[in-house]
N, C-alpha and C positions, 0 to 999 in steps of 0.2 A: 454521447450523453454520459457514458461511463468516467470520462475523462475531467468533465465537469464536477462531477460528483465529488472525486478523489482530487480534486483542484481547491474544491469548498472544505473538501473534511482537512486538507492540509494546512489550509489559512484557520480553520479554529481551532485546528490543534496550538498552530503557530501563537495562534491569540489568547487562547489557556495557557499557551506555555510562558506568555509574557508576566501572566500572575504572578506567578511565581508562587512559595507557601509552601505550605505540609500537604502535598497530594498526593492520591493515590495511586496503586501500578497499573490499574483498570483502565483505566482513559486510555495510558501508551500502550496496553492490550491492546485494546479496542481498535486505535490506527494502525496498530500491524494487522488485524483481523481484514480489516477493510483492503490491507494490502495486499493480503495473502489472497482472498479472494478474486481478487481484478487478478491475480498472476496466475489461479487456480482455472479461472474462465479461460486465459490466453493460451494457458497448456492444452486445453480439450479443443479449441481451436486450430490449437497446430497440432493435433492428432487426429481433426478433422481434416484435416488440409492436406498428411502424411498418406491417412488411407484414397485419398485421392491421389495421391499421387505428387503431389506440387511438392516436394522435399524445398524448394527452396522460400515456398511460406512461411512450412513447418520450422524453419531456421531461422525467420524473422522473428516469428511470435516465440515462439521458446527463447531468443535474446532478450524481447520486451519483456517475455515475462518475468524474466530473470534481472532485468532491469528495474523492474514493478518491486518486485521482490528487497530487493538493494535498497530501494526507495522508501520502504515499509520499515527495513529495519532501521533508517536512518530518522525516520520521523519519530518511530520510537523513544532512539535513543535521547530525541530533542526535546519529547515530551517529559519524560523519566527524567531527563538531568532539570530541569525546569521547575520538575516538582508541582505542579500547578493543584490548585484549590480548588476540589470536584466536590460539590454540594448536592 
């Protein structure tokens, strides 16, 4: 479900960012925000997964999450250069 979520908030960033305009830094906040979260949940996951013992969970989800991460600052930066028109 998570995945859907950050699947939806990418496509209307995407589509605010097609505005274009005099926007603000708050929007391209707001999708790093949403990033950092999914990568902050994936972290406590694989330190759930670590005190269990699976080390090699813990080395999936800490890549995704660091993948998540990557991904958050990239939307960012697509918002931000985009400039889009938040009313």
């Amino acid at each position: 479900m998570k995945k859907i979520s950050f699947a939806i908030a990418g496509a209307t960033a995407l589509a605010l960012a097609a505005c274009g305009g005099e926007g603000d830094d708050a929007l391209a906040d707001e999708v790093e925000d949403q990033y950092d979260a999914e990568a902050e949940a994936l972290e406590g996951q694989a330190e759930a997964a670590e005190e269990l013992g699976d080390e090699a969970t813990a080395e999936r989800l800490d890549e995704k999450a660091d993948e998540v991460e990557e991904m958050g600052d990239e939307m960012e930066d697509q918002v931000d250069d985009a400039d889009p028109i938040v009313e």
